[in-house]
C-alpha positions as CSV (number, residue, x, y, z in Angstrom):
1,X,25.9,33.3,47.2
2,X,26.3,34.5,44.1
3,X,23.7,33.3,41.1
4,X,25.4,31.6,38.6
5,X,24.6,33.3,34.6
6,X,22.6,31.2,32.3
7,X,24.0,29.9,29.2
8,X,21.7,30.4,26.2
9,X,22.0,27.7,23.5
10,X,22.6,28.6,20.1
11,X,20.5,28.7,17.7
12,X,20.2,26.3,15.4
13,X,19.1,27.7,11.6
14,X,15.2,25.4,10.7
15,X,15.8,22.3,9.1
16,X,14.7,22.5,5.2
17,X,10.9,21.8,4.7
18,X,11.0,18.0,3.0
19,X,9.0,17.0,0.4
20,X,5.8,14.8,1.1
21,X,6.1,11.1,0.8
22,X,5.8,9.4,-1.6
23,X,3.3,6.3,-2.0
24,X,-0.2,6.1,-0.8
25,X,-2.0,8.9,0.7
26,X,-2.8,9.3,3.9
27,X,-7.1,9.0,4.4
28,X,-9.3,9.2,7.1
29,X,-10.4,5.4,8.1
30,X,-13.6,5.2,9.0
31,X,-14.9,2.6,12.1
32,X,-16.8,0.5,9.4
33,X,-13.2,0.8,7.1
34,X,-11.5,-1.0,10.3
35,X,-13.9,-3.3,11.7
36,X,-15.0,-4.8,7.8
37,X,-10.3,-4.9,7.4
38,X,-10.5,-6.6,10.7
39,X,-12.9,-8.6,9.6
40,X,-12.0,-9.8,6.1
41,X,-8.5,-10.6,8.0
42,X,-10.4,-12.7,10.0
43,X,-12.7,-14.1,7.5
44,X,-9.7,-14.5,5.2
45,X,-7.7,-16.6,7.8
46,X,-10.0,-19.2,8.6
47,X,-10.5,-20.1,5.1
48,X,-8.5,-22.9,3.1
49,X,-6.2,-22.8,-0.3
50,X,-6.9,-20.0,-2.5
51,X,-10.1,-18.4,-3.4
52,X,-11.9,-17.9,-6.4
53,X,-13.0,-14.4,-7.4
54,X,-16.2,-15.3,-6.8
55,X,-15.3,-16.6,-3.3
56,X,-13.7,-13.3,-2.5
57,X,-17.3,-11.3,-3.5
58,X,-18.8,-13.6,-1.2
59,X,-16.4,-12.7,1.9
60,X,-16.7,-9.0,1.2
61,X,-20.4,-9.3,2.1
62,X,-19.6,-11.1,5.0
63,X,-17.1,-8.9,6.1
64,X,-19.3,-5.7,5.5
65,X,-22.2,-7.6,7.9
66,X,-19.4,-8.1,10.1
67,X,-18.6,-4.1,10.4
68,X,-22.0,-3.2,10.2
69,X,-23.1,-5.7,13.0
70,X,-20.1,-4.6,15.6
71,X,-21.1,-0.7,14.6
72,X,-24.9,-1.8,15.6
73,X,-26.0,-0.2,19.3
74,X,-28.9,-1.8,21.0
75,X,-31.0,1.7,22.1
């Protein structure tokens, strides 16, 4: 039985190189970056009406002790 003769594809000239978006960089998140925005979602959620300025310093610091507790290993 004779093989049957492969069929190459064409090819296909690159694509042009597009520009970078634009917006925010990109940046490396950290663990403590994610677990103090996971907290301060958290922290943010549970609390009622709006918040002062200096309600919002206070959370911060929560959410920080938050991160810095979950990245915390018992040796």
């Amino acid at each position: 039985m004779p093989r049957k003769k492969q069929q190459l594809t064409p090819k296909v000239p690159d694509p042009k190189p597009q520009a970078p978006p634009k917006g925010r960089p990109r940046v490396n998140m950290t663990a403590h970056d994610y677990y103090c925005g996971v907290a301060l979602g958290g922290l943010l959620a549970r609390t009622p009406g709006s918040i002062s300025p200096h309600q919002m310093l206070d959370i911060k610091k929560e959410a920080n002790l938050w991160a810095d507790l979950m990245l915390k290993t018992d040796e």
